[in-house]
N, C-alpha and C positions, 0 to 999 in steps of 0.2 A: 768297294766295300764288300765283305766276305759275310755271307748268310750263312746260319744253321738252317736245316731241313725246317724245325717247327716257324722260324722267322718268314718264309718264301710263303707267299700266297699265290694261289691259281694266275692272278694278275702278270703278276711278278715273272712266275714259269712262262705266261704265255708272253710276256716283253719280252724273256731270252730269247725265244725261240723264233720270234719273228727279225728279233735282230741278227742272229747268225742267219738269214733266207728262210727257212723252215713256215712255213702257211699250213699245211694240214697234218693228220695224223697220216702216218703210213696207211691204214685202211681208207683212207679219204673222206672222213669224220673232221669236220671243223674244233680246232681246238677248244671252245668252249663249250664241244660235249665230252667231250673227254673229263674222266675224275683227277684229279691232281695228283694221284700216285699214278696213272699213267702219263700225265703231261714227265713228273719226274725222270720213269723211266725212258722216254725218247729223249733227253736232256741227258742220258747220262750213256745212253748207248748212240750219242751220237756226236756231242760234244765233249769236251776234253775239257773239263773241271775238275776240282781237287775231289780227293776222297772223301773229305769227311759230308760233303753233300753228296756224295753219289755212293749211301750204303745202302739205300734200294736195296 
């Protein structure tokens, strides 16, 4: 199933990213401190998803 940006919850972002390996933030911040426009932007500088979610 294909999300828009407003669809995607914190949740959401942080099940991608555990599913593709990803466990912490690059600075080594647990991703439930992170705000969700950063969870976004590690999702999209690091995986290969479509555009119209990764206009960050």
């Amino acid at each position: 199933m294909f999300y828009t940006q407003d669809q995607v919850d914190k949740d959401q972002l942080i099940d991608a990213l555990l599913q593709n390996e990803l466990y912490k933030m690059p600075d080594g911040r647990q991703f439930y401190e992170a705000s969700e426009e950063e969870l976004e932007l590690l999702i999209c500088s690091t995986l290969d998803l479509p555009d119209a979610f990764c206009s960050v």
